[in-house]
C-alpha positions as CSV (number, residue, x, y, z in Angstrom):
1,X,16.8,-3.0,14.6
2,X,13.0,-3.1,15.5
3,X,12.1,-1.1,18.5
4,X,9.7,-2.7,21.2
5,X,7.9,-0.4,23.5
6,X,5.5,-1.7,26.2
7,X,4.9,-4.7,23.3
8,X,4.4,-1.9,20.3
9,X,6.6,-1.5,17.1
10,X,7.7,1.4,16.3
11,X,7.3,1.6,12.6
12,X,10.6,1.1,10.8
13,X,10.1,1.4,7.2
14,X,11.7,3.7,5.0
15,X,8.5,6.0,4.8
16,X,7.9,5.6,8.6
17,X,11.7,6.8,9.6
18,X,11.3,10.2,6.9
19,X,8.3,11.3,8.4
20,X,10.1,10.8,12.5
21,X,13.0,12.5,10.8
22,X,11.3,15.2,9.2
23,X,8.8,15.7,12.3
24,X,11.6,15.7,14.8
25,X,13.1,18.8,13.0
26,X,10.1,20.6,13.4
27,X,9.0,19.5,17.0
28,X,10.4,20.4,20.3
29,X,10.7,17.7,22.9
30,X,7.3,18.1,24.3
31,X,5.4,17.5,21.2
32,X,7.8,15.0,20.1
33,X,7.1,13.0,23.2
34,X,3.6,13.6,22.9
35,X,3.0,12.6,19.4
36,X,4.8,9.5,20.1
37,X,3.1,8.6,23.1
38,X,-0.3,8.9,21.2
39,X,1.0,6.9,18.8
40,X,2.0,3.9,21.4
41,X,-1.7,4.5,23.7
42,X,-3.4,4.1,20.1
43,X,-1.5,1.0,19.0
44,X,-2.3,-0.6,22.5
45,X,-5.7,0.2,22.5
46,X,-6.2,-1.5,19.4
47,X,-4.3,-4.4,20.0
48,X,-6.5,-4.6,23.2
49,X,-9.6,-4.6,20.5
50,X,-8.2,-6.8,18.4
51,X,-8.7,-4.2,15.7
52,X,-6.8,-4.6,12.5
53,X,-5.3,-1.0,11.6
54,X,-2.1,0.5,9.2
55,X,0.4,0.9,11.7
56,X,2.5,3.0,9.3
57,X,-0.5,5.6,8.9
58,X,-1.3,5.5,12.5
59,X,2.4,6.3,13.5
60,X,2.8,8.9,11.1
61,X,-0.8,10.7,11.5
62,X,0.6,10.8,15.1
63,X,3.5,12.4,14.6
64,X,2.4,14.9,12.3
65,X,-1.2,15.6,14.2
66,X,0.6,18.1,16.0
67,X,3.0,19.9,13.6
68,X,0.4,22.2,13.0
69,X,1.6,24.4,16.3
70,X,4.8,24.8,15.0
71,X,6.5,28.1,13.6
72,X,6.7,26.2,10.4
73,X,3.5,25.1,9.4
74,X,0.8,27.6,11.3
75,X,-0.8,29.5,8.6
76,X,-2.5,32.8,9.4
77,X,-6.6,31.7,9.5
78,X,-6.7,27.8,9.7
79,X,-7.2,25.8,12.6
80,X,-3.8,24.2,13.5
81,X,-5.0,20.5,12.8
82,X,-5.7,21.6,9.2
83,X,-2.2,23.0,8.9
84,X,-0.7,19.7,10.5
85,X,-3.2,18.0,8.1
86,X,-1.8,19.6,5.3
87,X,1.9,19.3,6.1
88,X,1.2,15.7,6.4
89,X,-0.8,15.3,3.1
90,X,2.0,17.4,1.4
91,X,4.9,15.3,3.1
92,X,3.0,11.7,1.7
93,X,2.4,13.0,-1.5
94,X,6.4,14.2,-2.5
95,X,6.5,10.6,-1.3
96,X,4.0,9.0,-4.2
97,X,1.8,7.3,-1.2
98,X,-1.6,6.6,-3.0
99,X,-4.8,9.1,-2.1
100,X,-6.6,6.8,0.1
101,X,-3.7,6.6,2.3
102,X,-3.1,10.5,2.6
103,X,-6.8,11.2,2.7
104,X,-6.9,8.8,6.0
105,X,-3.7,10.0,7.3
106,X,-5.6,13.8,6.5
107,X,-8.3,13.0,8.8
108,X,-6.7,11.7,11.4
109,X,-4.9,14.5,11.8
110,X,-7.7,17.4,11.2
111,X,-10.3,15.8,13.2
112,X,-8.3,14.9,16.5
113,X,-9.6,17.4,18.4
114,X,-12.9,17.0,17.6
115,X,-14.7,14.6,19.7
116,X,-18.0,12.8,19.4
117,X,-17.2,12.6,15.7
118,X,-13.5,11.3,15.2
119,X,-14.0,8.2,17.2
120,X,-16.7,7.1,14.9
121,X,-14.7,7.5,11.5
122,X,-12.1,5.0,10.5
123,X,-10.2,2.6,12.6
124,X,-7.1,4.5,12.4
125,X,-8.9,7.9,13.1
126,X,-10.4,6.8,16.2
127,X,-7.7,5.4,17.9
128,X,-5.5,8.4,17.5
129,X,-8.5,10.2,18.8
130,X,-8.6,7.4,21.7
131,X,-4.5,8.1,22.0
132,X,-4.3,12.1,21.9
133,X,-7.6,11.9,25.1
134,X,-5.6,9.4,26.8
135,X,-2.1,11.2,26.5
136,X,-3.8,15.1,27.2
137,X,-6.5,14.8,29.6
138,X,-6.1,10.9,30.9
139,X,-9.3,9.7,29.4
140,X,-10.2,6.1,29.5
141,X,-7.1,6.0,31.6
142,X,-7.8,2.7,33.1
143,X,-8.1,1.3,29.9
144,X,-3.8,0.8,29.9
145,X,-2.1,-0.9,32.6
146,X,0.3,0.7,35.1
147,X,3.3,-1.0,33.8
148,X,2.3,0.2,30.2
149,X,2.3,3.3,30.8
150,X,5.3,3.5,33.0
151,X,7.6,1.8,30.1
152,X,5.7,4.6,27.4
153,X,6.9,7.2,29.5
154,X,9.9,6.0,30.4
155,X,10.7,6.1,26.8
156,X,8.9,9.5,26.0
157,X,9.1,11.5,29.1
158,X,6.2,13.8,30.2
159,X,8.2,16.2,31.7
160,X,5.5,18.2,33.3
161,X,3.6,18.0,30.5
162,X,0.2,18.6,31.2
163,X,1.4,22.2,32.8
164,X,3.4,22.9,29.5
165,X,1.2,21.7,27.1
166,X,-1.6,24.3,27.3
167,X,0.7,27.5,26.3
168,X,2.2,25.1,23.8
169,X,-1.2,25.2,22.6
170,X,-1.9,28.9,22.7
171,X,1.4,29.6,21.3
172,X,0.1,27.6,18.2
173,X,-2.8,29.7,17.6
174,X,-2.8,32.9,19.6
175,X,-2.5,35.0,16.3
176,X,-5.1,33.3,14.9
177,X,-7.5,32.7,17.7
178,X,-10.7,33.5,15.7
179,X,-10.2,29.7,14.4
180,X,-10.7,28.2,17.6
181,X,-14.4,28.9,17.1
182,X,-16.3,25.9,18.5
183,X,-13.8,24.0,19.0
184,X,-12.0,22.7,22.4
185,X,-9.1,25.1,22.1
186,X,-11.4,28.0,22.4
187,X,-11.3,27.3,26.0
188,X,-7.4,27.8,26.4
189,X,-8.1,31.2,24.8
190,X,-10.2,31.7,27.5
191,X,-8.4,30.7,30.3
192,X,-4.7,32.2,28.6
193,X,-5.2,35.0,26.0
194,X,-5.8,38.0,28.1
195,X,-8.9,40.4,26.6
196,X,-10.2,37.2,24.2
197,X,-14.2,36.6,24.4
198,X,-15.2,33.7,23.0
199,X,-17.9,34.1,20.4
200,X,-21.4,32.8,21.6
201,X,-23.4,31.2,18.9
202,X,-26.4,32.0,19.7
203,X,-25.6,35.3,19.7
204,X,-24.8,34.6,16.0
205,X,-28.2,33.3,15.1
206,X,-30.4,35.6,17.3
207,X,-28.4,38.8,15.7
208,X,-28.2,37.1,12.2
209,X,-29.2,39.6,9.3
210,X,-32.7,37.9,9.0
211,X,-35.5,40.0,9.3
212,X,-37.5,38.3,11.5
């Protein structure tokens, strides 16, 4: 039975419902909720933009752009969207999707957290860029209607989520926090991970080995 929410799809084929499945066993409800909730603020955007985009690839690079926090996929020195890349890329290959495919579903994933740069690759990369801003920090909020997101949430509840999400973060990469390095997330090591200094780069070039 197709599943409409706030006018969206939810992808329903048989490679759509083993990634939710194998996702939701992974995911606790808040990035669960999350993931699908990007998912439905990317589809809407691009519907608003007339954009033609894989629904399928979107859906699942949603899901899986946050597997990378979990217990079962962070690695010991990548940045958690590589190790949610990767899961992903593994999880579509055991499933014979062809290498274009994975490698746009692989950058969706590694680069959503990486802004001025991920809006500007593919269609399907930017809006799950567009989706993941809207869902964490509200940007472009007016861009969806009130009743949009009302019937999203309804569906995938917040829950308190942007006072949860943060430490869900940390918790991802607190081990690791070296790979937060210019990046976003270097900031919640900051404001969370007690004794943590972020690196400086310039302090990196002007104390480089160069003898000059």
């Amino acid at each position: 039975m197709t599943k409409l929410i706030a006018d969206i799809k939810i992808p329903d084929s048989k490679l759509a419902v083993e990634a939710a499945e194998f996702v939701r066993e992974h995911a606790d409800d808040l990035l669960w909720n999350h993931s699908n909730r990007v998912f439905l603020f990317a589809a809407i955007r691009g519907n608003q933009n007339r954009l033609n985009y894989d629904a399928e690839l979107l859906y699942i690079s949603s899901l899986f752009h946050d597997l990378g926090l979990t217990p079962a996929f962070r690695s010991k020195d990548k940045r958690f969207e590589v190790d949610g890349a990767n899961a992903a890329r593994d999880f579509l290959k055991s499933r014979g999707v062809p290498e274009e495919s994975i490698r746009l579903v692989w950058d969706a994933v590694a680069l959503h957290t990486t802004i001025g740069i991920a809006e500007y690759k593919e269609t399907e990369v930017a809006l799950m860029n567009f989706g993941v801003g809207f869902d964490v920090v509200g940007k472009n909020f007016d861009l969806i209607s009130v009743e949009a997101r009302q019937k999203i949430v309804q569906s995938f509840p917040r829950n308190r989520f942007k006072h949860q999400i943060l430490h869900a973060f940390l918790e991802g990469f607190k081990h690791k926090p070296e790979t937060t390095y210019g990046t976003i997330n270097a900031d919640i090591c900051e404001a969370l991970l007690p004794g943590y200094q972020r690196p400086n780069f310039c302090h990196h070039v002007l104390h480089s080995k160069w003898d000059e």
